[in-house]
Residue frames as a rotation matrix with the C-alpha (Angstrom) as fourth column:
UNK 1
-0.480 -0.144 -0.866 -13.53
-0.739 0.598 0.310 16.16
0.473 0.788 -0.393 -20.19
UNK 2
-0.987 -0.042 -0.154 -14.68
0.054 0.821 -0.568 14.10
0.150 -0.569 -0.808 -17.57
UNK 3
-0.363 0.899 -0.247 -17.90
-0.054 -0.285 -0.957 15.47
-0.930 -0.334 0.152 -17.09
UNK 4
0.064 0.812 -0.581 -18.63
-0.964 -0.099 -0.246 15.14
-0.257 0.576 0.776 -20.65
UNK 5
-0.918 -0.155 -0.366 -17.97
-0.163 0.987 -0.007 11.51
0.362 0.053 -0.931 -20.21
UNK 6
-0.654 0.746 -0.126 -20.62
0.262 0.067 -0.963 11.66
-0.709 -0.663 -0.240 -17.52
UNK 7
-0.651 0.499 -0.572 -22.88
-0.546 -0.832 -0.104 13.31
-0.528 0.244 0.814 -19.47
UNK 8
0.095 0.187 -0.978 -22.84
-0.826 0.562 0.028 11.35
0.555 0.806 0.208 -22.59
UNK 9
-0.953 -0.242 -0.183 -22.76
-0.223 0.968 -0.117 8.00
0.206 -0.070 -0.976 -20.50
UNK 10
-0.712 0.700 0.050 -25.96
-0.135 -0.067 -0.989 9.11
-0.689 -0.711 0.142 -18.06
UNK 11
-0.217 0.388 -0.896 -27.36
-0.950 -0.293 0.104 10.52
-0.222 0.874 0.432 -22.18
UNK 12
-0.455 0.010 -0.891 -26.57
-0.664 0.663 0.346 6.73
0.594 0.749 -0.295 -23.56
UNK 13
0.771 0.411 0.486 -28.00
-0.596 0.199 0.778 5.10
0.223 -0.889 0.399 -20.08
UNK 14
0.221 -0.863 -0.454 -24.51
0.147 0.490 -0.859 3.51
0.964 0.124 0.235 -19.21
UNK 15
-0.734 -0.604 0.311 -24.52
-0.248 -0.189 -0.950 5.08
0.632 -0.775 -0.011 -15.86
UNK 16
0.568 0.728 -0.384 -25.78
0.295 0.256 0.921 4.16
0.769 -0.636 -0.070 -12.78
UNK 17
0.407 -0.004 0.913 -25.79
-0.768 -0.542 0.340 5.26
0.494 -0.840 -0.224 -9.32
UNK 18
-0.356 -0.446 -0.821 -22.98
0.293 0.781 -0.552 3.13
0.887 -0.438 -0.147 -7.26
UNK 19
0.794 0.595 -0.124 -23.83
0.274 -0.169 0.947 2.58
0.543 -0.786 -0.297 -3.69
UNK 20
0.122 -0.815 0.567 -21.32
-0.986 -0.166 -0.026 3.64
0.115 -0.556 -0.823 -0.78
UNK 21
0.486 -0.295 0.823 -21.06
-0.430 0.739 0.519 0.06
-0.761 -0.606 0.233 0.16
UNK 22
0.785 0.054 0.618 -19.60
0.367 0.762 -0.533 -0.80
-0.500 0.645 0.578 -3.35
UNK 23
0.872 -0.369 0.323 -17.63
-0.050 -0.722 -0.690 2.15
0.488 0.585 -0.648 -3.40
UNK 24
0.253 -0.622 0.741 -15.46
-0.884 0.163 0.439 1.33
-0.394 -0.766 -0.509 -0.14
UNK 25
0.615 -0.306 0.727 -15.46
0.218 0.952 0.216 -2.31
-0.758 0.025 0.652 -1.78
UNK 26
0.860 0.086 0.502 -14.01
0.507 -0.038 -0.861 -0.97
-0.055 0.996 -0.076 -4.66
UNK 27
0.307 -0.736 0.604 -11.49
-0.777 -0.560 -0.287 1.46
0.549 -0.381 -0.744 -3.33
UNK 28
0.572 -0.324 0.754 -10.56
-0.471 0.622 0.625 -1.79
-0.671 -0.713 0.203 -0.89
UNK 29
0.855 -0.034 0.518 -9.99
0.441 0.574 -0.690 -3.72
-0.273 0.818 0.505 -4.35
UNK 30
0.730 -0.529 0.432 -8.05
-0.121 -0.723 -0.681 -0.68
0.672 0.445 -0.592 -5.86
UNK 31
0.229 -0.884 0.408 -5.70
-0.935 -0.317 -0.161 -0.37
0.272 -0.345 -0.898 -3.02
UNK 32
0.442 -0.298 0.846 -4.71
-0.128 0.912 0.389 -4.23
-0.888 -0.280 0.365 -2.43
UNK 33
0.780 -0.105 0.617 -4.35
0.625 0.166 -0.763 -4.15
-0.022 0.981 0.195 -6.46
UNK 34
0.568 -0.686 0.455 -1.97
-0.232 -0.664 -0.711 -1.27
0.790 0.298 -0.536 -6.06
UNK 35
0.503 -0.701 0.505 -0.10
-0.748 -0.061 0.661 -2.58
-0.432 -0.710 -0.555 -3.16
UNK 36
0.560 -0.257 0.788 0.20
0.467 0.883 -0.044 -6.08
-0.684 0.393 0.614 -5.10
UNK 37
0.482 -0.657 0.579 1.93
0.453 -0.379 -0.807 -3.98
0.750 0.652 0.114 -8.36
UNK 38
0.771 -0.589 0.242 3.99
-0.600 -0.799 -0.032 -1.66
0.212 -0.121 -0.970 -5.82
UNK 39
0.441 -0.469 0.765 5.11
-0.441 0.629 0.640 -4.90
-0.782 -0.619 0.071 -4.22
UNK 40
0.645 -0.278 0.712 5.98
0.711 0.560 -0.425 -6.71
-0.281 0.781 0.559 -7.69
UNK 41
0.848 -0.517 0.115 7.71
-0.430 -0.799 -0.421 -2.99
0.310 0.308 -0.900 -8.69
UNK 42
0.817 0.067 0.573 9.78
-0.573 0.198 0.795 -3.74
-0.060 -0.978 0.200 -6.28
UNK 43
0.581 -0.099 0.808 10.85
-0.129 0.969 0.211 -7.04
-0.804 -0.227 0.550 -6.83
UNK 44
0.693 -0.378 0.614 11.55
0.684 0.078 -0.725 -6.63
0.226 0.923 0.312 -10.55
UNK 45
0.799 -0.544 0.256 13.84
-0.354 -0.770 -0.531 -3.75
0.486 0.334 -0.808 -9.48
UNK 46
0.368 -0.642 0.672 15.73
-0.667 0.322 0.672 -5.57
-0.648 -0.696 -0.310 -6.98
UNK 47
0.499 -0.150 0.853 15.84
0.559 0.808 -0.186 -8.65
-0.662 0.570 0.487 -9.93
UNK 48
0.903 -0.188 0.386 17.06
0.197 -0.618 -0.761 -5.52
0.381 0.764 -0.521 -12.70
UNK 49
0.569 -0.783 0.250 19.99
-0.818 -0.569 0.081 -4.40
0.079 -0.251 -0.965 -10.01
UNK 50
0.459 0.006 0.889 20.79
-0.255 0.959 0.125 -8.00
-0.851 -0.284 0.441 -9.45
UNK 51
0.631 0.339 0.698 20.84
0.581 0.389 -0.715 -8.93
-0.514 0.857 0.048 -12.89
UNK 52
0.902 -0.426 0.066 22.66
-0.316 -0.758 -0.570 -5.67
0.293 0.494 -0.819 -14.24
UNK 53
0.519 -0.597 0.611 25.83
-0.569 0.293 0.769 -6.91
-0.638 -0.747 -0.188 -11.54
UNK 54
-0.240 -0.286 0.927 26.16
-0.175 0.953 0.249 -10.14
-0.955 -0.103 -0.279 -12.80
UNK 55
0.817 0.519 0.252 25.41
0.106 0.294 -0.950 -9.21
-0.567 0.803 0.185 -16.51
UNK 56
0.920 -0.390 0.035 29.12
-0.234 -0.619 -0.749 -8.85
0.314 0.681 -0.661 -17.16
UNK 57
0.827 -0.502 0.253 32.11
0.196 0.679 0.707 -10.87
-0.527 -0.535 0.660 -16.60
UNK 58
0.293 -0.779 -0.553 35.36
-0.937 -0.119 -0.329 -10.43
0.191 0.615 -0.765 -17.48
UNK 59
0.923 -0.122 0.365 36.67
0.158 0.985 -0.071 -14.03
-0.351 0.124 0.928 -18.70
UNK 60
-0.182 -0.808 0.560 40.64
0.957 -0.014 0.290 -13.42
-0.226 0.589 0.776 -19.34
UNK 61
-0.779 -0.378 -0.500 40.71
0.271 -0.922 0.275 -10.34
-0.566 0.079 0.821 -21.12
UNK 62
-0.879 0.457 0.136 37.45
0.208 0.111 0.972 -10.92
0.429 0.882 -0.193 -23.02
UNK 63
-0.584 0.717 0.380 34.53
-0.570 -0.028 -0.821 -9.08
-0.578 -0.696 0.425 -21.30
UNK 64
-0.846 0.521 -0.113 31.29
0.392 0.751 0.532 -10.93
0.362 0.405 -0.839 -22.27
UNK 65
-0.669 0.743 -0.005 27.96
-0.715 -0.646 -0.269 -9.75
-0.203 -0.177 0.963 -22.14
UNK 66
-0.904 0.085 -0.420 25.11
0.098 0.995 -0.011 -11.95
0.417 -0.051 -0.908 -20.89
């Protein structure tokens, strides 16, 4: 499937020939971008387990959801 992407991109002139020095920038890009979301993952799970804790109280005999 991929290759007839290629194909039909090279066919429509859409591709082009990346250099190595744009590829390493690119992959550099890619993996900061994917540490920045693993880091945020993270976070939002620590904030979800947090959050889940402290999403339920029992007031008297009346639990409450919150």
């Amino acid at each position: 499937m991929a290759r007839q992407w290629t194909q039909q991109a090279r066919r429509d002139g859409h591709a082009r020939e990346h250099s190595p020095e744009d590829l390493v920038a690119e992959v550099a890009k890619l993996r900061r971008e994917n540490q920045e979301l693993r880091d945020t993952n993270e976070l939002l799970k620590a904030a979800s387990a947090f959050s889940h804790r402290n999403s339920t109280r029992n007031i008297g005999n009346d639990p409450v959801h919150r």
